[in-house]
C-alpha positions in Angstrom: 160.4 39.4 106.8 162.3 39.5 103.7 159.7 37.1 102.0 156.7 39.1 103.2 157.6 42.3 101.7 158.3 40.1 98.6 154.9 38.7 98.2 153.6 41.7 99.4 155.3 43.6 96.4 154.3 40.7 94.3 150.8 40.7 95.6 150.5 44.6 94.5 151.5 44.0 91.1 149.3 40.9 90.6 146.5 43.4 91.5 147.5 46.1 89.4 147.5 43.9 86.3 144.5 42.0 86.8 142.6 44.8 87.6 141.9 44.8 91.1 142.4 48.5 91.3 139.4 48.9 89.2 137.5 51.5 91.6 140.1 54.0 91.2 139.5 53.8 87.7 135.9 54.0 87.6 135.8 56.9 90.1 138.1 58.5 87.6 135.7 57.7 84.6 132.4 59.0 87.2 134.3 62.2 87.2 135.0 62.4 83.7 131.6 62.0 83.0 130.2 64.4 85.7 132.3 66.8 83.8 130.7 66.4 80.6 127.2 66.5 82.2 127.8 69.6 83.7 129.1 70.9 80.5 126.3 70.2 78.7 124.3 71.4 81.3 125.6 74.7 80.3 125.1 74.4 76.9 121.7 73.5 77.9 121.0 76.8 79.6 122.9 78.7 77.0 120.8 77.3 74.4 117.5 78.1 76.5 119.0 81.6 77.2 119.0 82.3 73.6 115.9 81.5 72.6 114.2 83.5 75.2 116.6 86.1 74.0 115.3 86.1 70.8 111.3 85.8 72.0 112.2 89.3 74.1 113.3 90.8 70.7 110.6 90.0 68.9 107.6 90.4 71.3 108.0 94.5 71.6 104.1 95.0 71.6 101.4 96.4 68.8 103.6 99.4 68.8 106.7 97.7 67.4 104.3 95.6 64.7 102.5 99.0 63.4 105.8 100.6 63.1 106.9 97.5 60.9 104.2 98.1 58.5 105.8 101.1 56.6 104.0 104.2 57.8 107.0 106.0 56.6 105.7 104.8 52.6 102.4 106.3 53.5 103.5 109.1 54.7 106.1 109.5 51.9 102.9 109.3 49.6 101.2 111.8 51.3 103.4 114.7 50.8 103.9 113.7 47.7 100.1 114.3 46.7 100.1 117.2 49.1 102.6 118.9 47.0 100.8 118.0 43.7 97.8 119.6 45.5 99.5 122.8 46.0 100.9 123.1 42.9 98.0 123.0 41.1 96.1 124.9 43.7 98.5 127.7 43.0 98.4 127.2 39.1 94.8 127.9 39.8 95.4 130.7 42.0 97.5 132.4 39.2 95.3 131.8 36.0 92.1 131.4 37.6 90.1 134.7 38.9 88.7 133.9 42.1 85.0 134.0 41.9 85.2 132.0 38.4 84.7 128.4 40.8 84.3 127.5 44.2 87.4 125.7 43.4 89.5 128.6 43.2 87.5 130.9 45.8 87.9 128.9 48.8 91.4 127.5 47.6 90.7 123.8 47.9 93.8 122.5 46.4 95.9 124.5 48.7 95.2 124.0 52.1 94.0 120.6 51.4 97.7 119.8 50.0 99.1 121.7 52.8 97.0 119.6 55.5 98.4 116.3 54.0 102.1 117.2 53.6 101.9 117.9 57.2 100.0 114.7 58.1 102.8 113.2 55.8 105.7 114.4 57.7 104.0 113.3 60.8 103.4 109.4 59.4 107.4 109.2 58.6 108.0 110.3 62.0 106.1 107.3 64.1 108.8 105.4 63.1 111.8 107.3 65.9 109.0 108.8 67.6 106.2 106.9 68.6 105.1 109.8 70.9 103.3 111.5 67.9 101.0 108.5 67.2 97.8 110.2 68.9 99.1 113.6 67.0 98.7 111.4 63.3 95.6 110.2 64.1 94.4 113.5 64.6 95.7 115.5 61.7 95.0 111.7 59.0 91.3 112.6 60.8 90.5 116.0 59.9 92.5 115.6 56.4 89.6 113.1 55.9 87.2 116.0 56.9 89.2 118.2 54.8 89.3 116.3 51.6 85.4 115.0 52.1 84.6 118.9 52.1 86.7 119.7 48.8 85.2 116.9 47.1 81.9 118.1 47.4 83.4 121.5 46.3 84.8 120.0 43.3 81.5 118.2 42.9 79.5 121.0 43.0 81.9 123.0 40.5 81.2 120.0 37.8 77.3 120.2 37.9 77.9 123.4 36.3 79.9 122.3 33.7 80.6 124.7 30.9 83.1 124.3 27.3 84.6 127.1 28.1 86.2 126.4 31.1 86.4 122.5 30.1 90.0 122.8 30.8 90.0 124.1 33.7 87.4 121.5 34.9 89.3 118.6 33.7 91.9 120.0 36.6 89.8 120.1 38.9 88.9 116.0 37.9 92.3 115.5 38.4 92.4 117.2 41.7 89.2 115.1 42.9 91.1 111.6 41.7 94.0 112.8 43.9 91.6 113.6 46.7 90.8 110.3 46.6 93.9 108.9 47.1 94.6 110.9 50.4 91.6 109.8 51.6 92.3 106.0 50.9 95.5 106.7 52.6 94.5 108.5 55.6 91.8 106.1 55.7 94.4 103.1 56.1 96.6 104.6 58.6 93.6 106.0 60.9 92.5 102.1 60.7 96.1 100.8 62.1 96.6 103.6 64.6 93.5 102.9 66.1 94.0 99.0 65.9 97.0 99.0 67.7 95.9 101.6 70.2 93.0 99.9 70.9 94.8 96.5 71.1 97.3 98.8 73.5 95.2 99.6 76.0 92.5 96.8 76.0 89.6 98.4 74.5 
């Protein structure tokens, strides 16, 4: 009995050395690699969940790609010009008599300035309040109207161009070149509004 447990011991080391155990080993490499799988599994599905992440960011619909475009600058632009308007509508309003233009009798200058500083205001707000896009397509509209009316005003004014009032004409140029500027601009963001509204709702 004595010599069977020795060979038996014997035997088990024999094995160990030469390898003979090998399963145990493997199974423990199988596992090892299992692990690693299943951690870049993960890192798989992290990876995937980021980019989808990142499509759900940038994908926030026409609204978020007009608001991009710098309606704000516009804006800024218009009330800039609107105030130049008014200015020199009430430069004409105090140095001008009233019936000595059409100009000055229907006051052009100032509720056409007044009109855009409000369609202004309006532009730099669609950027925190989207809500007011219909309202800036309404008021950029009938500053159009507005500005197409005084422009024929103006127009009419310079047919009867006289020296002595030369001066006073050469304002009223100046008021028809900045006329024309709030019509380009109004003309601009009329044509994104309605783009992206359009594109909105599937016109």
């Amino acid at each position: 009995m004595a010599c069977a447990d020795v060979d038996m011991d014997i035997r088990d080391a024999e094995d160990t050395e030469y390898g003979l155990w090998a399963p145990d080993i493997n199974m423990q490499i199988a596992d090892d690699e299992g692990t690693r799988k299943e951690d870049s599994q993960k890192a798989t599905i992290l990876r995937r969940y980021q980019a989808s992440h990142h499509v759900l960011v940038d994908g926030r619909g026409p609204m978020h790609s007009l608001l991009q475009k710098n309606t704000a600058v516009l804006g800024s632009l218009q009330i800039v010009s609107g105030i130049f308007s008014v200015g020199l509508g009430v430069i004409f309003a105090v140095s001008h008599d009233m019936t000595t233009s059409l100009f000055t009798l229907f006051r052009v200058a100032l509720w056409t300035g007044t009109l855009f500083i409000f369609a202004g205001v309006v532009s730099t707000m669609l950027r925190k309040h989207p809500e007011l896009l219909p309202v800036s397509l309404v008021i950029n509209r009938a500053g159009i109207v507005a500005a197409l009316a005084a422009v024929g005003v103006i127009i009419t004014d310079l047919t009867g161009w006289d020296e002595e009032n030369a001066q006073y004409l050469k304002m009223e140029v100046l008021e028809l070149c900045m006329l024309g500027l709030q019509v380009l601009m109004a003309v601009v963001l009329c044509l994104w509004i309605s783009k992206k509204k359009c594109a909105t709702f599937v016109c």
